[in-house]
Biopython code that builds the backbone (N, CA, C, O; Angstrom):
import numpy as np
from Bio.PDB.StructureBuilder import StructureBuilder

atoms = [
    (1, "UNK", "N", (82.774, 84.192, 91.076)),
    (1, "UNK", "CA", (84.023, 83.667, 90.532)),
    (1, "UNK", "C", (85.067, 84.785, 90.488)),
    (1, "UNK", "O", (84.889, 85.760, 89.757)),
    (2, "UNK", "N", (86.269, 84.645, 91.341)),
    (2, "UNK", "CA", (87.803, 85.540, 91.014)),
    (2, "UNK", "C", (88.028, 85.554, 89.559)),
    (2, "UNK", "O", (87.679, 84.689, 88.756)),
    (3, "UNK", "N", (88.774, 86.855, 89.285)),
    (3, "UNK", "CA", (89.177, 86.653, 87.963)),
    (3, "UNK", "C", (90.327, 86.374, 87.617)),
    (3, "UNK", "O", (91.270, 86.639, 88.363)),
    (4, "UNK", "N", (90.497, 85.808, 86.473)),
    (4, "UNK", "CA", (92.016, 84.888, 86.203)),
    (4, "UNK", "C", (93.073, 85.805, 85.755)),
    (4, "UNK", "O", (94.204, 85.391, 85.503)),
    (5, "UNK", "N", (92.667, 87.299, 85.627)),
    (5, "UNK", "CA", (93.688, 87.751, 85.017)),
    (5, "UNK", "C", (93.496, 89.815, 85.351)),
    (5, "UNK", "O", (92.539, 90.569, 85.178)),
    (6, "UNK", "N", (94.922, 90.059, 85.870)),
    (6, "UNK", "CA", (94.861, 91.761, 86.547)),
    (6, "UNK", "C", (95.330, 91.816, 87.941)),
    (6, "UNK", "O", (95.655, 90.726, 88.413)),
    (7, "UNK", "N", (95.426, 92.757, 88.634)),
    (7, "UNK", "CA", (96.554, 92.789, 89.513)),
    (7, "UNK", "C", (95.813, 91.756, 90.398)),
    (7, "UNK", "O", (96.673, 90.920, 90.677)),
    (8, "UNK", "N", (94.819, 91.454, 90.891)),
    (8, "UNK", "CA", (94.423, 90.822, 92.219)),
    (8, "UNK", "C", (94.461, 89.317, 91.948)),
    (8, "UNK", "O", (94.384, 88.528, 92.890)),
    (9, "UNK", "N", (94.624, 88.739, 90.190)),
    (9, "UNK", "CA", (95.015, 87.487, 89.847)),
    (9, "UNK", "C", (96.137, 87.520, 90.255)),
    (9, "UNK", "O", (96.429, 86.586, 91.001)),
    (10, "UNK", "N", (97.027, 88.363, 90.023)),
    (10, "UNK", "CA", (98.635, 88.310, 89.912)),
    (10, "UNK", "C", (98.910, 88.098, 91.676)),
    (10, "UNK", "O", (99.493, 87.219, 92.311)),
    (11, "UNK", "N", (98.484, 88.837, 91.917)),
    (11, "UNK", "CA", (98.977, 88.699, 93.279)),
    (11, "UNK", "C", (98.078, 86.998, 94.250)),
    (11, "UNK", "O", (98.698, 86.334, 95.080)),
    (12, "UNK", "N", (97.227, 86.818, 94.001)),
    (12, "UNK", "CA", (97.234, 85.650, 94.066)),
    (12, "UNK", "C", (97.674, 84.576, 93.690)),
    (12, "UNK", "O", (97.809, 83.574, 94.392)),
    (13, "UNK", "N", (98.012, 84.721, 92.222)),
    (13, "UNK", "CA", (99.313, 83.547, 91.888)),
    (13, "UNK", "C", (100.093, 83.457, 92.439)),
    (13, "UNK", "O", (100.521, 82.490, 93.069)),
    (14, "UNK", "N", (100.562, 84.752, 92.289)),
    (14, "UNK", "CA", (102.533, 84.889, 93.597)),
    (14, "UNK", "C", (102.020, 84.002, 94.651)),
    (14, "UNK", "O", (102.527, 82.891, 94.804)),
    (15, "UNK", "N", (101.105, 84.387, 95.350)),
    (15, "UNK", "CA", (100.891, 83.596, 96.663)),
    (15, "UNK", "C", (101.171, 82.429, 96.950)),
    (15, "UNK", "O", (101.980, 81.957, 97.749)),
    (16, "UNK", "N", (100.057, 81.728, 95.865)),
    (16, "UNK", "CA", (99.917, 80.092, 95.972)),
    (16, "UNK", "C", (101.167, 79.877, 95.222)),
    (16, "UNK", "O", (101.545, 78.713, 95.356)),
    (17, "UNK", "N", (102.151, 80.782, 94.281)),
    (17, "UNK", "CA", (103.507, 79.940, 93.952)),
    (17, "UNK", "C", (104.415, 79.825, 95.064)),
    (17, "UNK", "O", (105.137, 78.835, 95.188)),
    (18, "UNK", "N", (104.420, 81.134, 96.175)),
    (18, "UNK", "CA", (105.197, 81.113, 96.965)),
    (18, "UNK", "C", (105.111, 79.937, 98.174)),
    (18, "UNK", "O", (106.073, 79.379, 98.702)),
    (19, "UNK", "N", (103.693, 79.725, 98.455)),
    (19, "UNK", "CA", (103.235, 78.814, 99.182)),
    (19, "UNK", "C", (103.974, 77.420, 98.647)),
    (19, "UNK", "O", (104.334, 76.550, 99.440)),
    (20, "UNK", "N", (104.160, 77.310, 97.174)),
    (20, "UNK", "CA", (104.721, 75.910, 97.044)),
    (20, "UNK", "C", (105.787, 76.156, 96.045)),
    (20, "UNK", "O", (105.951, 75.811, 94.875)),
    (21, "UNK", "N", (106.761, 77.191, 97.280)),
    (21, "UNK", "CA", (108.301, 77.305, 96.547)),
    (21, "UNK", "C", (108.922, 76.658, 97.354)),
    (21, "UNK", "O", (110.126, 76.909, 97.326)),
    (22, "UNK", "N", (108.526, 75.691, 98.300)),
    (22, "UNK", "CA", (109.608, 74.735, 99.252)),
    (22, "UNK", "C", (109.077, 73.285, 98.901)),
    (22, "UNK", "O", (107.922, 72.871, 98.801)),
    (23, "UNK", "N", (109.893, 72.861, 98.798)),
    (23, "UNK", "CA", (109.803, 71.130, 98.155)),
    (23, "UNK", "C", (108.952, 70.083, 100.076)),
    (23, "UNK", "O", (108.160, 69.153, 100.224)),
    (24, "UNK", "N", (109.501, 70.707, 100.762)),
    (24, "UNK", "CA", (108.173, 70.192, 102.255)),
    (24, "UNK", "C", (106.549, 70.308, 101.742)),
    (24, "UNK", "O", (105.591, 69.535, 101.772)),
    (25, "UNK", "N", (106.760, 71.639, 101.276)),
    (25, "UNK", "CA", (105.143, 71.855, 101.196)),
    (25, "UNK", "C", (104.608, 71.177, 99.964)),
    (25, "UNK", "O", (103.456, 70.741, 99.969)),
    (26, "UNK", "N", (105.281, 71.080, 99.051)),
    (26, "UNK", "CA", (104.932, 70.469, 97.530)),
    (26, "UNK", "C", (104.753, 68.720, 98.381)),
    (26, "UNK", "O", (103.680, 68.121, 98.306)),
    (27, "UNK", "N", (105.905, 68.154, 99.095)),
    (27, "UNK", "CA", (105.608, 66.963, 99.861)),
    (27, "UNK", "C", (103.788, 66.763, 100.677)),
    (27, "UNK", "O", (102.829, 65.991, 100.710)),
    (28, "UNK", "N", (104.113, 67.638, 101.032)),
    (28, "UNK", "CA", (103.030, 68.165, 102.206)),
    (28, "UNK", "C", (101.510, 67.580, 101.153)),
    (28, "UNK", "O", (100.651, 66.716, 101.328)),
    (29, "UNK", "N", (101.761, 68.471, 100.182)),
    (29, "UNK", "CA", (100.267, 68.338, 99.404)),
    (29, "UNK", "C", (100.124, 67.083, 99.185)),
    (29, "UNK", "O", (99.175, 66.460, 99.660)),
    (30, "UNK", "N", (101.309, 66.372, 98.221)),
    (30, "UNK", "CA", (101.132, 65.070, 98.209)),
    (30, "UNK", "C", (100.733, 64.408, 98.525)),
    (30, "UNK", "O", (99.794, 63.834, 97.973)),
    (31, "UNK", "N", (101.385, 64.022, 99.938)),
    (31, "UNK", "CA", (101.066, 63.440, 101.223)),
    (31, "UNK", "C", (99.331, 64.051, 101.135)),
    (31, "UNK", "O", (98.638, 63.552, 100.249)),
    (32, "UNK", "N", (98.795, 64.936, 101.908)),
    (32, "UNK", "CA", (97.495, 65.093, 101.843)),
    (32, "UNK", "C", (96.448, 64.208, 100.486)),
    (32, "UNK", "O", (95.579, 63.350, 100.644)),
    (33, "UNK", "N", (96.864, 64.712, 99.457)),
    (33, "UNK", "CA", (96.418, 64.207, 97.933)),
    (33, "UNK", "C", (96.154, 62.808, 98.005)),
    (33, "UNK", "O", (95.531, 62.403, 97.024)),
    (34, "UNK", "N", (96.459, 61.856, 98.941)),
    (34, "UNK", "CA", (96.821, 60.639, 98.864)),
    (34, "UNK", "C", (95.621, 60.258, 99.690)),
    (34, "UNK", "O", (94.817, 59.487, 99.165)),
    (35, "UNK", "N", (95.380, 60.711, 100.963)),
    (35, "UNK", "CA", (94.636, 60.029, 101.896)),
    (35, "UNK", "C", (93.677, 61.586, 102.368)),
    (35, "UNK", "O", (94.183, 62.706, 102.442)),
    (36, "UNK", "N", (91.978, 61.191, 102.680)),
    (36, "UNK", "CA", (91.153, 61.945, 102.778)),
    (36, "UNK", "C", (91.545, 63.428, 104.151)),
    (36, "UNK", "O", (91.156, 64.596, 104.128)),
    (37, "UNK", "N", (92.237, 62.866, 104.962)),
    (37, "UNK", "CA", (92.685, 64.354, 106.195)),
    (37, "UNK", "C", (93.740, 63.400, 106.977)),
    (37, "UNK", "O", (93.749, 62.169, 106.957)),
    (38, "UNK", "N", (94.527, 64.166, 107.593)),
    (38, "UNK", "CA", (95.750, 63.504, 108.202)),
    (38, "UNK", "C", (96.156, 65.272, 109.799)),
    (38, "UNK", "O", (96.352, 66.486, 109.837)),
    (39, "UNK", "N", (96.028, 63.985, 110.761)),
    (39, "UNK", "CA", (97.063, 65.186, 111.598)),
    (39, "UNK", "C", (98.126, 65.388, 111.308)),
    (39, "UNK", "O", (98.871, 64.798, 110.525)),
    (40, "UNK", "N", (98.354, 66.769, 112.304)),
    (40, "UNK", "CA", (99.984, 66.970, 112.249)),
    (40, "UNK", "C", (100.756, 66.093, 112.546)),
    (40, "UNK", "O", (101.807, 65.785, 111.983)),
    (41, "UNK", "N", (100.129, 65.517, 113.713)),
    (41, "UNK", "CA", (101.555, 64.070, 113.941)),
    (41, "UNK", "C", (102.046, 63.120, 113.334)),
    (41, "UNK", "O", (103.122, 62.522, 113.310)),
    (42, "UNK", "N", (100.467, 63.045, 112.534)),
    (42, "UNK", "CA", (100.970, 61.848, 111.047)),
    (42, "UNK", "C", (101.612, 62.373, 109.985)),
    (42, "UNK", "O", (102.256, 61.538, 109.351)),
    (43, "UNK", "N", (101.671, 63.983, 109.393)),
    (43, "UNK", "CA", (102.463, 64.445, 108.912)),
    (43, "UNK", "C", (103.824, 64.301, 109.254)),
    (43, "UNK", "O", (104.586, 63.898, 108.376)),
    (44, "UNK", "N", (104.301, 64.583, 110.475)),
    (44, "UNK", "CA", (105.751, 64.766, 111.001)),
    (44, "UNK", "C", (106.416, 63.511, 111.064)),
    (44, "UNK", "O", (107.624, 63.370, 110.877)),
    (45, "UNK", "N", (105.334, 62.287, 111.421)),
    (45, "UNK", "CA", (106.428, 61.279, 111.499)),
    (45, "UNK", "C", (106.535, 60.644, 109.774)),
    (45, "UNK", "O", (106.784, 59.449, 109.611)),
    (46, "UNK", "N", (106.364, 61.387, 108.806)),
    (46, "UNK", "CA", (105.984, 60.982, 107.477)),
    (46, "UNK", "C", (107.635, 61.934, 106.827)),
    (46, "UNK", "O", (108.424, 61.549, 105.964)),
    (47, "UNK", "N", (107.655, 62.801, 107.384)),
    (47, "UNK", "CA", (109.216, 63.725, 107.170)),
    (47, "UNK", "C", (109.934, 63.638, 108.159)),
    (47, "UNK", "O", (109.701, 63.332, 109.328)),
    (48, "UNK", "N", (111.146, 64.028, 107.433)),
    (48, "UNK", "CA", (112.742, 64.285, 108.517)),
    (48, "UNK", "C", (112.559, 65.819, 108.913)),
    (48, "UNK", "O", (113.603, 66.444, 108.730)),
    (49, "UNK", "N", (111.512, 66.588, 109.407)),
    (49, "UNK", "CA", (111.735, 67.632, 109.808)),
    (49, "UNK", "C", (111.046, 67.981, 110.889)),
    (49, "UNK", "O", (109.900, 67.537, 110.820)),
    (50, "UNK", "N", (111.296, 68.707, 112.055)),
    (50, "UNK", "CA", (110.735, 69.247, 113.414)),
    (50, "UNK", "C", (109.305, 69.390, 113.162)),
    (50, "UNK", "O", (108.912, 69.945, 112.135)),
    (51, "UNK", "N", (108.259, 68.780, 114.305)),
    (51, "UNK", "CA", (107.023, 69.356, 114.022)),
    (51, "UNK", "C", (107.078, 70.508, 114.074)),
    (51, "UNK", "O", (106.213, 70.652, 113.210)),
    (52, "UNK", "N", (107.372, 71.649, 114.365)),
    (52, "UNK", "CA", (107.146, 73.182, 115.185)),
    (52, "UNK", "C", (107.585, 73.699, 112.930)),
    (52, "UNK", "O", (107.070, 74.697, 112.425)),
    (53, "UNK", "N", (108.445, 72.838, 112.192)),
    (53, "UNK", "CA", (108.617, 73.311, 110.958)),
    (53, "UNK", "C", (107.563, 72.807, 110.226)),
    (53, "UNK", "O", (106.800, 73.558, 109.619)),
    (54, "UNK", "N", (107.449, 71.628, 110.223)),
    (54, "UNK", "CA", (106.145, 71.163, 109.907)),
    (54, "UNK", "C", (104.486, 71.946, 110.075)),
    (54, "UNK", "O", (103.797, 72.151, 109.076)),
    (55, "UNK", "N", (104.160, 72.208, 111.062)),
    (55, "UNK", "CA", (103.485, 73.330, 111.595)),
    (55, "UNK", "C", (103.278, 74.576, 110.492)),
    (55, "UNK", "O", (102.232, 75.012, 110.011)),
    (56, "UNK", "N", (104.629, 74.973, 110.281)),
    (56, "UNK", "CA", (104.978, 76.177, 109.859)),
    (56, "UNK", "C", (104.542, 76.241, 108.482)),
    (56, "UNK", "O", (103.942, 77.187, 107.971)),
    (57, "UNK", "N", (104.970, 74.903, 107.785)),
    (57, "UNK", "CA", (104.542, 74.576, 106.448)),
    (57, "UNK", "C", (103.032, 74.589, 106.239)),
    (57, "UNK", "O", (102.538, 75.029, 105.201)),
    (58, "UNK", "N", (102.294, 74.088, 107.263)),
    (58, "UNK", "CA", (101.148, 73.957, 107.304)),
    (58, "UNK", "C", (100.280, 75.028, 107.117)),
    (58, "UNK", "O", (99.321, 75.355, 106.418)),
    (59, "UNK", "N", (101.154, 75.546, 108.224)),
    (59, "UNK", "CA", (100.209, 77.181, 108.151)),
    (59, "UNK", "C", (100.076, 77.569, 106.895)),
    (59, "UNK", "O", (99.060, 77.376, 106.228)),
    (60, "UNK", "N", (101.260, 78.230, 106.439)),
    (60, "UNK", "CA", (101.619, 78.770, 105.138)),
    (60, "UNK", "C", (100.790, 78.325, 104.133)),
    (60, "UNK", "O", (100.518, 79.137, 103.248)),
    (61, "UNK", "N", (100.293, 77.132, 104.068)),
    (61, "UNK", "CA", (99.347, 76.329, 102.395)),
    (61, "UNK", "C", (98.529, 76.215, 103.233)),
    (61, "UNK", "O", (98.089, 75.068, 103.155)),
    (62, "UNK", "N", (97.892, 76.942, 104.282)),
    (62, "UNK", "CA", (96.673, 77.127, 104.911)),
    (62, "UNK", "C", (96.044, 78.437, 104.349)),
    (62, "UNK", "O", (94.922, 78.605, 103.872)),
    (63, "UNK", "N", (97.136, 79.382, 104.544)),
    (63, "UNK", "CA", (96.781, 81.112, 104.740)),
    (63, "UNK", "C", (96.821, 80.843, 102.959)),
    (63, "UNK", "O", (95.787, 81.255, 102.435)),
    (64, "UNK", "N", (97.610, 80.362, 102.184)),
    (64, "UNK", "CA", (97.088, 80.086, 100.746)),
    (64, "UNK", "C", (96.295, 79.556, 100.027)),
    (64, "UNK", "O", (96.281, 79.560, 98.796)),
    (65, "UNK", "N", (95.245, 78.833, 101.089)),
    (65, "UNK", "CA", (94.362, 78.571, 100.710)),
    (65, "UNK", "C", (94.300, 77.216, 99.711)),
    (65, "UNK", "O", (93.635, 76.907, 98.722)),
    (66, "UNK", "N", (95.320, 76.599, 100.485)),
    (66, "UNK", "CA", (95.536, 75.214, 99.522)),
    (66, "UNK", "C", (95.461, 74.198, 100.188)),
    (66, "UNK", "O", (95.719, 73.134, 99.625)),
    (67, "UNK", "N", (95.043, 74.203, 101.751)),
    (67, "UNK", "CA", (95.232, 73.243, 102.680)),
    (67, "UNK", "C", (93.784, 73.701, 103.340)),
    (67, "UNK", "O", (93.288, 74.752, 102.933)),
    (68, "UNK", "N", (93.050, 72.871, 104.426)),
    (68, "UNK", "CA", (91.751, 73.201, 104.852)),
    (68, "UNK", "C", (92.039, 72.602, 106.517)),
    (68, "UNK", "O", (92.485, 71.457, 106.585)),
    (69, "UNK", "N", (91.801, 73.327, 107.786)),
    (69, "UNK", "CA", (92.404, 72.382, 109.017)),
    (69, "UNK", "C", (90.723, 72.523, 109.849)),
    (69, "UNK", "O", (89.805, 73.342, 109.815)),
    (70, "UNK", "N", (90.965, 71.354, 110.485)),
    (70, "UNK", "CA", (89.712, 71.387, 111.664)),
    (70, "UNK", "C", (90.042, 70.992, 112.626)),
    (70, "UNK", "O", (90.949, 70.165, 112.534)),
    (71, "UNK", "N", (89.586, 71.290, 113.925)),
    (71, "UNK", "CA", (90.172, 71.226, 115.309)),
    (71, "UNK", "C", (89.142, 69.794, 116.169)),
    (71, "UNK", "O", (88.008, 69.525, 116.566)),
    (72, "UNK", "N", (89.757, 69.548, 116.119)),
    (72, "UNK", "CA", (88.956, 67.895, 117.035)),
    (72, "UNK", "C", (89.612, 67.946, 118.511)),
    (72, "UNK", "O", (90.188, 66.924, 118.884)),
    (73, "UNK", "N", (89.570, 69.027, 119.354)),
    (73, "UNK", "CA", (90.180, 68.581, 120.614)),
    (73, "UNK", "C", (91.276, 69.559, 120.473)),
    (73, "UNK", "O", (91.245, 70.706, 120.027)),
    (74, "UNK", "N", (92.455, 68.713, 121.049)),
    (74, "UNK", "CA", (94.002, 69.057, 120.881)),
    (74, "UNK", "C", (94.377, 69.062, 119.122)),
    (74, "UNK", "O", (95.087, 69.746, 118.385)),
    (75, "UNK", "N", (93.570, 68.031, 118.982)),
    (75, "UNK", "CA", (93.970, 67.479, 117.757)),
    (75, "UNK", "C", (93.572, 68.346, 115.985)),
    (75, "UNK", "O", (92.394, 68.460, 115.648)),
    (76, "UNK", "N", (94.646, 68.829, 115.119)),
    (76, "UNK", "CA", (94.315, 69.145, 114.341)),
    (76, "UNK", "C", (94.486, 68.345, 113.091)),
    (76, "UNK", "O", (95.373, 67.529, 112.839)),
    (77, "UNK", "N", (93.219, 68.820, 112.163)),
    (77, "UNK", "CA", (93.074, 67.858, 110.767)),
    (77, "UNK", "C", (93.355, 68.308, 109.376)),
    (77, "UNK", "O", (92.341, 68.900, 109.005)),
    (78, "UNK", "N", (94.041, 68.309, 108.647)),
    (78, "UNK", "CA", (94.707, 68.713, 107.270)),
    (78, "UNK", "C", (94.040, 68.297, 106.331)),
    (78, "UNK", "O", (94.462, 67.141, 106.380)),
    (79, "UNK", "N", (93.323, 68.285, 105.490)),
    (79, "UNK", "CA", (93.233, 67.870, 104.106)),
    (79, "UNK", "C", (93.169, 69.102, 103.044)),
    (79, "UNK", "O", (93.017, 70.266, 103.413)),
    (80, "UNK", "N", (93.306, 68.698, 101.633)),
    (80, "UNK", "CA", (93.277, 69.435, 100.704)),
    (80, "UNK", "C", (92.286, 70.400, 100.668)),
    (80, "UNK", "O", (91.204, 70.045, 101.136)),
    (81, "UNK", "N", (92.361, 71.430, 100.274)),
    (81, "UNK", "CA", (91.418, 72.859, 99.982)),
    (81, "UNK", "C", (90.703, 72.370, 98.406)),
    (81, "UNK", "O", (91.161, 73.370, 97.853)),
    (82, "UNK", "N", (90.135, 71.818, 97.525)),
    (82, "UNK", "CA", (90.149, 71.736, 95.822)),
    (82, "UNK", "C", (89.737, 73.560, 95.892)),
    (82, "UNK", "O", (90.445, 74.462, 95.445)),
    (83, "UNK", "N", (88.919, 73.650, 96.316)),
    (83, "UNK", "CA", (89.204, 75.290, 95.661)),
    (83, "UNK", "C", (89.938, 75.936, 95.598)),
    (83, "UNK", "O", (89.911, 76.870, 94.795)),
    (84, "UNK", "N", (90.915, 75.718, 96.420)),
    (84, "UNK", "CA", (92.108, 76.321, 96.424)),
    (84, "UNK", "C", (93.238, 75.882, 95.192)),
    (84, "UNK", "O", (93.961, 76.616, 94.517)),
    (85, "UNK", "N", (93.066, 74.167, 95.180)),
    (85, "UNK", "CA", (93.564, 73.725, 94.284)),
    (85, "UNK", "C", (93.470, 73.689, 92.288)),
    (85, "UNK", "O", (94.134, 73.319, 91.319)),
    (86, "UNK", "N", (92.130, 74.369, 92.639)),
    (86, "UNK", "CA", (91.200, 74.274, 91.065)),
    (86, "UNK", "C", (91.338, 75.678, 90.829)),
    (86, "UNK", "O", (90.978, 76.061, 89.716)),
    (87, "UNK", "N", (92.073, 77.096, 92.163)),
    (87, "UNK", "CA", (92.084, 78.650, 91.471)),
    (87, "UNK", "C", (93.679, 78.537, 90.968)),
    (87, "UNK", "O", (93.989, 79.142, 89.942)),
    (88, "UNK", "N", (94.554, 77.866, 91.594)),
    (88, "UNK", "CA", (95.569, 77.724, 91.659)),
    (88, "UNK", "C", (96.113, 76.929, 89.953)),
    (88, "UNK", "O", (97.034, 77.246, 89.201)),
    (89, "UNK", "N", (94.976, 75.725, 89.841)),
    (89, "UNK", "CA", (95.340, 75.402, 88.041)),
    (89, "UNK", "C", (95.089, 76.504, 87.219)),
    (89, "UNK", "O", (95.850, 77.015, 86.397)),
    (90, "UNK", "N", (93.349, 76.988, 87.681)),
    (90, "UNK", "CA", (92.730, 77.956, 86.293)),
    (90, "UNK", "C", (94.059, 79.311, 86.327)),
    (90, "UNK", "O", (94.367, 79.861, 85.269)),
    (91, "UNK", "N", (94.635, 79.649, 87.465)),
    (91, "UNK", "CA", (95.975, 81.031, 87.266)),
    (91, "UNK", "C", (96.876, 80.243, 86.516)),
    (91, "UNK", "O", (97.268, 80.769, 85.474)),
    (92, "UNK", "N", (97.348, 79.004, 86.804)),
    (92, "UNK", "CA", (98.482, 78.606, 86.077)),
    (92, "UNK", "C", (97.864, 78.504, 83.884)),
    (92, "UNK", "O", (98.397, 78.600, 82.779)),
    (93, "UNK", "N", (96.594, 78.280, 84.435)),
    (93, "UNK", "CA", (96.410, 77.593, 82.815)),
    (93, "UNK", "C", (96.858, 79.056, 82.081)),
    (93, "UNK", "O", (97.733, 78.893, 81.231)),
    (94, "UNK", "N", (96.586, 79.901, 82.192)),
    (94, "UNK", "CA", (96.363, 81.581, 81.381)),
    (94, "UNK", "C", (97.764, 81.772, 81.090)),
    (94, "UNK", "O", (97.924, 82.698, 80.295)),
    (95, "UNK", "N", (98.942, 81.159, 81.498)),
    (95, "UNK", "CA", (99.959, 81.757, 81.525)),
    (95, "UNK", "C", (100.868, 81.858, 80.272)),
    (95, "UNK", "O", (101.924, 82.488, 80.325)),
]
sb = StructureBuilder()
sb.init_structure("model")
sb.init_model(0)
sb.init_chain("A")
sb.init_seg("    ")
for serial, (resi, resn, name, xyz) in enumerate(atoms, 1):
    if name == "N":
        sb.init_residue(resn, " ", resi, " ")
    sb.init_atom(name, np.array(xyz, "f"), 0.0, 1.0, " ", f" {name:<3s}", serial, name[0])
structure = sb.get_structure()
């Protein structure tokens, strides 16, 4: 178990806050939260924004560890990380 509190908490909070300091990606989770994995394409036609930005969002709450992707082909699959989502409450709860 990470610990909730000292520089390597801190800097993991920043992370996952920065990861969902854009209102796409806070969408993004949503959207995921709702239905068990979703491609990118079903993401993009779900927003008004470029896949190649979409993408971008993706990455980002990927490398934060709040998003989980698997490769089927061409085709990639999105769903929620909960571990990512359950380190991300226990940093917020301490605050």
């Amino acid at each position: 178990m990470q610990a909730l509190e000292g520089a390597e908490a801190d800097e993991n909070l920043a992370k996952l806050a920065k990861a969902l300091g854009h209102p796409a990606r806070v969408h993004i989770l949503r959207m995921l939260s709702r239905k068990e994995a979703r491609v990118c394409s079903q993401i993009v036609d779900e927003l008004p924004l470029a896949q190649s930005t979409v993408s971008e969002h993706l990455r980002i709450l990927k490398d934060a560890g709040l998003v989980r992707s698997t490769q089927d082909g061409p085709r990639v699959g999105y769903c929620i990380n909960f571990d990512g989502l359950r380190r991300l409450k226990a940093l917020v709860a301490i605050i």
